[in-house]
C-alpha positions in Angstrom: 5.2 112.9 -63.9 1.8 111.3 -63.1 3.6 109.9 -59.5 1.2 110.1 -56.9 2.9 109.9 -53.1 0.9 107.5 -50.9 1.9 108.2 -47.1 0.5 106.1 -45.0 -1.2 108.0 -41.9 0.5 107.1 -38.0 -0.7 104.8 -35.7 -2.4 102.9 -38.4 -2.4 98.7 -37.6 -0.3 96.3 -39.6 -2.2 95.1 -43.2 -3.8 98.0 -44.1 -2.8 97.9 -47.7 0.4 100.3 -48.0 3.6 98.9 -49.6 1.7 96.6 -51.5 3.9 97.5 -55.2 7.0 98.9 -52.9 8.1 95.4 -52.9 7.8 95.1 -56.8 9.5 98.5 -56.6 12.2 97.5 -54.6 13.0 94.1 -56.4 12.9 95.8 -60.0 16.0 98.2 -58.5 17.7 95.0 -56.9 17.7 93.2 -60.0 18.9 96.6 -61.9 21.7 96.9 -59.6 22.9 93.7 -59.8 23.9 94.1 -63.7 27.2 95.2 -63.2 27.0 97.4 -66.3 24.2 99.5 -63.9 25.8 99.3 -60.9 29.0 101.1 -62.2 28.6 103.8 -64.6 31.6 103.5 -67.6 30.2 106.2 -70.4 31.2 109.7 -70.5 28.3 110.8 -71.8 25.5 110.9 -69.1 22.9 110.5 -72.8 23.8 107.1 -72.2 22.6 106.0 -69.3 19.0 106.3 -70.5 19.7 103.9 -73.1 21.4 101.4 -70.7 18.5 101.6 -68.5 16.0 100.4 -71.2 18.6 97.9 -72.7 18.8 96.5 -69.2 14.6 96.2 -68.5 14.8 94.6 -71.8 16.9 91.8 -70.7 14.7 91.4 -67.1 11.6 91.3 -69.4 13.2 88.4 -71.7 14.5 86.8 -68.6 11.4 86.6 -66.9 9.6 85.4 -70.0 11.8 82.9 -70.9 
């Protein structure tokens, strides 16, 4: 999938440069689950959820360029 898992080692000290995109990560889902039409799922047909989901990062890209 071209996902590579960065773990970050123990005992490491604080600012070392991990999480760095977890936050953009994190916000991106937040601001996904607060459409309601992605928080509760109304189709039947699970082929729709894929098109939801790219309906619904359209409308955050518009928003945030607007």
């Amino acid at each position: 999938l071209g996902i590579k898992a960065v773990i970050a080692q123990r005992n490491r000290e604080h600012g070392s440069g991990r999480g760095k995109v977890r936050w953009m990560v994190e916000r991106t889902i937040r601001w996904l689950k607060g459409m309601r039409r992605m928080r509760l799922r109304y189709d039947r047909l699970a082929m729709m959820q894929p098109a939801w989901n790219a309906l619904a990062a359209s409308v955050m890209c518009f928003r945030l360029l607007e």
